[in-house]
C-alpha positions in Angstrom: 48.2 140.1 -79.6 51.9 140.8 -78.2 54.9 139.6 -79.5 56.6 136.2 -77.4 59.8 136.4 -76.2 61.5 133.3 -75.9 62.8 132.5 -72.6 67.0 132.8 -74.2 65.5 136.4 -75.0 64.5 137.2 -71.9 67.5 136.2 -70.2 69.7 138.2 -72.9 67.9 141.6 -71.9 67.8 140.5 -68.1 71.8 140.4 -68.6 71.8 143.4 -70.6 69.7 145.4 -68.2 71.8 143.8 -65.2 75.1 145.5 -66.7 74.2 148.7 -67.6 72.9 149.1 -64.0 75.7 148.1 -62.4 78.0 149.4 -65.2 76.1 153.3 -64.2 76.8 152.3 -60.7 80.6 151.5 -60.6 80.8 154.6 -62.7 82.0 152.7 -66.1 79.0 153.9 -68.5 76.5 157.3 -68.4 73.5 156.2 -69.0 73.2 159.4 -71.3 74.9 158.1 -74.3 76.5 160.4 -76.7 76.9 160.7 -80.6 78.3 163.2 -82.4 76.0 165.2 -84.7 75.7 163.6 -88.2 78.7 164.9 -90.4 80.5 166.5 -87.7 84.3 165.6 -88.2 87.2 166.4 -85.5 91.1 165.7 -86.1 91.9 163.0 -84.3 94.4 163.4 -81.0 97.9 161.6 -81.9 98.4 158.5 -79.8 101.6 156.8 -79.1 102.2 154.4 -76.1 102.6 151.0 -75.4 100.8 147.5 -75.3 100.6 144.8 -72.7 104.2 143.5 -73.8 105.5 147.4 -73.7 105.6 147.4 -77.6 105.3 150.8 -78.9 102.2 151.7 -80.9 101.3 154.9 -83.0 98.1 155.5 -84.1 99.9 156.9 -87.5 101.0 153.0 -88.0 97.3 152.6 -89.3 97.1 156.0 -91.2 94.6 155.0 -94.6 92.5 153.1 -93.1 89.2 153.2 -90.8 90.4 152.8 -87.2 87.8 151.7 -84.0 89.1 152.9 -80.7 87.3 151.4 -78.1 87.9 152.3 -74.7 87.6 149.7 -72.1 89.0 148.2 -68.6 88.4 144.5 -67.0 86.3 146.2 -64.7 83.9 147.2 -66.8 81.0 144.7 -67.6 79.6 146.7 -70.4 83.1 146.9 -71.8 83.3 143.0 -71.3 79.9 143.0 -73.2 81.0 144.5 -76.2 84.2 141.7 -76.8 82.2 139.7 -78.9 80.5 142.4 -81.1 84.1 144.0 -81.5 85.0 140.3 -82.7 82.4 140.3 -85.0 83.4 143.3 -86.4 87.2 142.1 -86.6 85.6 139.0 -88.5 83.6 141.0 -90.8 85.9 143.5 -91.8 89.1 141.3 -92.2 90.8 142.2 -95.8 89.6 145.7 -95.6 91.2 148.8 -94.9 90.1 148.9 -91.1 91.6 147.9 -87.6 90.1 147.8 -84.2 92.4 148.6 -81.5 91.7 148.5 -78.2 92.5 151.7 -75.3 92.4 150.0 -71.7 92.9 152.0 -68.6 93.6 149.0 -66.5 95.7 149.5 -63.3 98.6 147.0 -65.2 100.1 145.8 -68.3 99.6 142.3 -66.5 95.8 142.9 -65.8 95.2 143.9 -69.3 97.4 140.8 -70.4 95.3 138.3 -68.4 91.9 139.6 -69.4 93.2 140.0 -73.4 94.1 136.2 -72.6 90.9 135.1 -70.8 88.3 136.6 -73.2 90.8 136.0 -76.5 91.0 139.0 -77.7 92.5 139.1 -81.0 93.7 142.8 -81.4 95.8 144.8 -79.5 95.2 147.2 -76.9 97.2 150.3 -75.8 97.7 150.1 -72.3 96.9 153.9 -70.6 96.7 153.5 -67.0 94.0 154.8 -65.0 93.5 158.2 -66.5 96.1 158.3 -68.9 96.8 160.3 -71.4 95.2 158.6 -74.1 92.2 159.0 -72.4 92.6 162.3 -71.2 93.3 163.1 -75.1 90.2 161.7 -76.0 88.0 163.0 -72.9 87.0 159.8 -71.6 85.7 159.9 -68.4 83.1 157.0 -69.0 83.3 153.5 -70.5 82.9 151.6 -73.1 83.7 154.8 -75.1 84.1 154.2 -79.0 85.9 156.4 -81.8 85.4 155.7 -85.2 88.2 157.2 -86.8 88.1 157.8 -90.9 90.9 157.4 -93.6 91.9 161.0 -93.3 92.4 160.7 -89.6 89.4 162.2 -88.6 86.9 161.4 -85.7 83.4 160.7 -87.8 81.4 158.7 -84.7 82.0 159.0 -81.0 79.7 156.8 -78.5 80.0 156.5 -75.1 78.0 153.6 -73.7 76.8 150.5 -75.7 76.0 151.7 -79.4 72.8 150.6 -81.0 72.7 147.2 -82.8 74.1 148.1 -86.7 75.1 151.5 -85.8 78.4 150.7 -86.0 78.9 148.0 -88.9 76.7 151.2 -91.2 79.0 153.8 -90.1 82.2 151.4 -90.9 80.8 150.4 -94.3 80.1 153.9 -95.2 83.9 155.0 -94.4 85.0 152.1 -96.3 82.9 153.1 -99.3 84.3 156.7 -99.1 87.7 155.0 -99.8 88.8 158.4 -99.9 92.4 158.9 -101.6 93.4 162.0 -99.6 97.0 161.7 -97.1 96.0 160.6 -93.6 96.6 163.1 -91.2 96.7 160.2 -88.0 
């Protein structure tokens, strides 16, 4: 005997299936989705650049604590997808030593403005342009791309594509639990 799905189910994969199709399609997410290899740690590239309003950002002006970069543009329905498990994770994590913040290659300030606006978006975003240097730092070259980046300012977790349910929350708790007292590098 098989296991129902309710109909809300069904329509929840159906959408899910529907945007990574057209997500591989426009070019926004591989279908090959990457990991690093468990325990592999890379020094994070040095950001600095602006936000929607042109405020300047460093990536060192969250140095000690466990940073999410997620990649994303407007375009991008995965990306879109994502908004409110990044939310959740904002929710979840608030009071603890960690910070999403948000990498959009967005033709304009004003079209990452609108869409931070329309989906209410509660962190910030650096805005990078079509292939801007953040992203070229990073080697994106697909979307939704994720970097979980630790205390010490080292990449722990890359993903490229929709990460597994949990995959992330376990990898953030674990850096948190670290709480590692070295100098941040970021």
């Amino acid at each position: 005997m098989g296991a129902r799905i309710d109909k809300g189910e069904k329509m929840r994969i159906s959408q899910l299936t529907t945007a990574l199709l057209i997500g591989a399609l426009a070019g926004c997410v591989s279908m090959n989705f990457f990991q690093d290899k468990q325990g592999e740690k890379t020094p994070a590239p040095p950001i600095e650049g602006v936000d929607a309003n042109g405020q300047v950002m460093r990536l060192r002006d969250h140095a000690g604590k466990v940073v999410l970069l997620s990649f994303w543009h407007s375009q991008c329905p995965p990306c879109r997808m994502l908004f409110d498990h990044e939310r959740e994770l904002v929710r979840r994590f608030a009071g603890k030593p960690f910070v999403l913040v948000g990498v959009n290659t967005d033709s304009s300030p004003a079209e990452l403005q609108y869409m931070q606006q329309k989906s209410g978006l509660t962190w910030v975003s650096w805005w990078d342009g079509p292939a801007g240097p953040i992203a070229r730092a990073y080697a994106v070259d697909r979307f939704p791309a994720l970097f979980l980046i630790d205390q010490q300012g080292l990449v722990r977790l890359r993903q490229f594509g929709i990460p597994e349910a949990g995959v992330l929350e376990k990898k953030i708790e674990e850096l948190l639990a670290e709480g590692s007292k070295s100098t941040n590098k970021i």
